[in-house]
Residue frames as qw, qx, qy, qz and C-alpha x, y, z in Angstrom:
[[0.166, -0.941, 0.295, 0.014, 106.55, 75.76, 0.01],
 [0.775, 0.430, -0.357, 0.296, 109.99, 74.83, -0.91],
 [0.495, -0.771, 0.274, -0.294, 111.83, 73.88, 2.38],
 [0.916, -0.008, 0.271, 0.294, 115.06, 72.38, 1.33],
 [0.039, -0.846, 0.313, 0.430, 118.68, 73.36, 0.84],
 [0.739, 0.652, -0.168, -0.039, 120.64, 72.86, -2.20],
 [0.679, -0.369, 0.434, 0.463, 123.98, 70.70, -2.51],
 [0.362, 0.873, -0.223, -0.239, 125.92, 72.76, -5.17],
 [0.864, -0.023, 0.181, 0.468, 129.03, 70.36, -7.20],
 [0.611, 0.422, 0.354, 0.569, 131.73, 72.52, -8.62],
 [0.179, -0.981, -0.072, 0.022, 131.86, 75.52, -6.37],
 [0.437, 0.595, -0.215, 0.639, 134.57, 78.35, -7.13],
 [0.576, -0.488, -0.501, 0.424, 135.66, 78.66, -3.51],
 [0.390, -0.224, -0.103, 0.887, 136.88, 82.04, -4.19],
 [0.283, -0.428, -0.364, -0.778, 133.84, 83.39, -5.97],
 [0.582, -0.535, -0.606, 0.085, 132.26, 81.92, -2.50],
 [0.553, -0.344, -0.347, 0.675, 134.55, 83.90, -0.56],
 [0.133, 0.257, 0.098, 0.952, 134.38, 86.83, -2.67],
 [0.445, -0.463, -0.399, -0.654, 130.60, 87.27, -2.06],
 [0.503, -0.654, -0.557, 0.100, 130.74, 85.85, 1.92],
 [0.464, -0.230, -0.187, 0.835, 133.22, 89.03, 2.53],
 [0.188, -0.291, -0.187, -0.919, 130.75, 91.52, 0.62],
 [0.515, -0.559, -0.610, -0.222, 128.12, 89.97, 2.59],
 [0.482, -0.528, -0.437, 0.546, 129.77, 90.79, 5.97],
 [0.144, -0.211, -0.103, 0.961, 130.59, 94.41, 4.96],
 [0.445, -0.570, -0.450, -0.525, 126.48, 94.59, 3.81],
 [0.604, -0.630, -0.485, 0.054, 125.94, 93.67, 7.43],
 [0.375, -0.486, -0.336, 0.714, 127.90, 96.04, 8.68],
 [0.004, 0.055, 0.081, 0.995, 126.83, 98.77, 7.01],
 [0.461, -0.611, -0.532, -0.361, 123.07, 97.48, 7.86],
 [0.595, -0.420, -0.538, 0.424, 124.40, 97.62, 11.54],
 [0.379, 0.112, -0.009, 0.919, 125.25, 101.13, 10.89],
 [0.317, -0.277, -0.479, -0.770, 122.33, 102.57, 9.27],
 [0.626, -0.544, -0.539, 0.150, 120.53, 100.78, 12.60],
 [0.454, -0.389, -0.372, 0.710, 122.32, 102.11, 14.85],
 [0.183, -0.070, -0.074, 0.978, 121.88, 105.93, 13.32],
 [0.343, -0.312, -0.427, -0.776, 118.33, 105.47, 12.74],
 [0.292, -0.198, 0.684, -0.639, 117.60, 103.92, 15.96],
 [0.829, 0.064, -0.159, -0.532, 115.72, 101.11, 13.97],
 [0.658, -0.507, 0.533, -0.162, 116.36, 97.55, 15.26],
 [0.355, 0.380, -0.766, -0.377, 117.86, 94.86, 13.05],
 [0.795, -0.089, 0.469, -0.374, 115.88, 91.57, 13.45],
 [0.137, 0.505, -0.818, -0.239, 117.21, 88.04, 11.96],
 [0.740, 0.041, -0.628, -0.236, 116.40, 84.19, 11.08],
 [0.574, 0.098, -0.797, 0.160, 118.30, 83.60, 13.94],
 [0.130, -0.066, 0.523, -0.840, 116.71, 85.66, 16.41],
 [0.644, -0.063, -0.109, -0.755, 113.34, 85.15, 15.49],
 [0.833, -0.026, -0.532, -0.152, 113.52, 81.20, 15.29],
 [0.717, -0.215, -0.602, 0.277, 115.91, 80.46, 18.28],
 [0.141, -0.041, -0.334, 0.931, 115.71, 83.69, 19.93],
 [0.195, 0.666, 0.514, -0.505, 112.73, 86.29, 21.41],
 [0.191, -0.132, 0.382, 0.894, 113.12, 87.75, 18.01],
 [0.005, 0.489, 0.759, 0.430, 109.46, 87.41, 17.35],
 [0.327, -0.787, -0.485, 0.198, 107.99, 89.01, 20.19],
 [0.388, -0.490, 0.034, 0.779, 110.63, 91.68, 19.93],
 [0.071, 0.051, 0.450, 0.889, 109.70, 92.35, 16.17],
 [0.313, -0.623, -0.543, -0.468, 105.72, 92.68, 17.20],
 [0.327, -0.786, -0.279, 0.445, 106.55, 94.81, 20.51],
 [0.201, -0.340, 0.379, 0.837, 108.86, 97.36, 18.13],
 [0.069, -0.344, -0.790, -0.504, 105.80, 96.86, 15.38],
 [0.415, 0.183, 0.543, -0.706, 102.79, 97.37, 18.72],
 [0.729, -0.017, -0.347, -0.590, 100.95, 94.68, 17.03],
 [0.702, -0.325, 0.515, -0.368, 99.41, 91.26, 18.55],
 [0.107, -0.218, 0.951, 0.192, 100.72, 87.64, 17.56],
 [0.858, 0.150, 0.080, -0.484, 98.20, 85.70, 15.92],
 [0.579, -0.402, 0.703, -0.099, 98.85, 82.42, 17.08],
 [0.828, 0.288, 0.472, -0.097, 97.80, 80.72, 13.56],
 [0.473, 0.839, -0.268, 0.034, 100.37, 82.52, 11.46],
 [0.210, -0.771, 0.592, -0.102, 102.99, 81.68, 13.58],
 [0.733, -0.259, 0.629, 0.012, 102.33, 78.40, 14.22],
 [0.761, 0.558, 0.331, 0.031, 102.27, 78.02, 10.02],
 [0.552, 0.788, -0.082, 0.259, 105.20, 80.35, 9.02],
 [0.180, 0.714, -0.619, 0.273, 107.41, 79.87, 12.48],
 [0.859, -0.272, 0.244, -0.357, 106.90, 76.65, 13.92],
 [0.256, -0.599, 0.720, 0.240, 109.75, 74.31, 13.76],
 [0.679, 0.264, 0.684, -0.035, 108.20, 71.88, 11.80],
 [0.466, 0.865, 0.188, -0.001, 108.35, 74.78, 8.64],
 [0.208, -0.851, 0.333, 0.349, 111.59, 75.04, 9.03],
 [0.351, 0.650, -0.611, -0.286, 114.25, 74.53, 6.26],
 [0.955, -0.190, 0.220, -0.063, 115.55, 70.95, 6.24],
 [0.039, 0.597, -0.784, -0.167, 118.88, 69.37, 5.38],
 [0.925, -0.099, 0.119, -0.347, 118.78, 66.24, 3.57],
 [0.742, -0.380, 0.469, 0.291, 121.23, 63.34, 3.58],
 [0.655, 0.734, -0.019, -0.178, 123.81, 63.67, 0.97],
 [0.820, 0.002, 0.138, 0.556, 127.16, 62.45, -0.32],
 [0.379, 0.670, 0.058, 0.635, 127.48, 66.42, -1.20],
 [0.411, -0.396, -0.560, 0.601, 129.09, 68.61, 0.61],
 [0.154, -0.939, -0.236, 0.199, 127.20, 72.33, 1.86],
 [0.418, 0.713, -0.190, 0.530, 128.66, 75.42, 1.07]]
């Protein structure tokens, strides 16, 4: 598995921007589309540092199986950041 972020040189800040402002108005129009289907929205960040698992397998009514998790959410599987002289978008 490939569990490492990329340092990008030579980033158009404004192509960056363009695409982090469509990104937010995706997410709000997911938030919508939630909200009028009554379907819940679940995230990276809920699941990893929030109850987001247990919430997406009580909304699911299925049972955790403790060997998946511990292999596909277990902090140890998580991305990494390594040291660099570059800088992150």
């Amino acid at each position: 598995m490939y569990h490492t972020k990329e340092f990008y040189k030579n980033i158009d800040e404004n192509l960056v921007n363009k695409f982090m402002n469509r990104a937010i108005r995706q997410g709000n129009a997911l938030k919508e589309i939630s909200n009028h289907h009554k379907i819940p929205l679940f995230t990276y960040e809920s699941i990893y540092y929030g109850n987001g698992l247990n919430d997406i397998l009580e909304y699911l009514n299925v049972e955790s199986d403790l060997n998946l998790e511990k292999k596909y959410i277990d902090n140890k599987n998580r991305q990494r950041l390594f040291y660099t002289k570059e800088r992150l978008l």
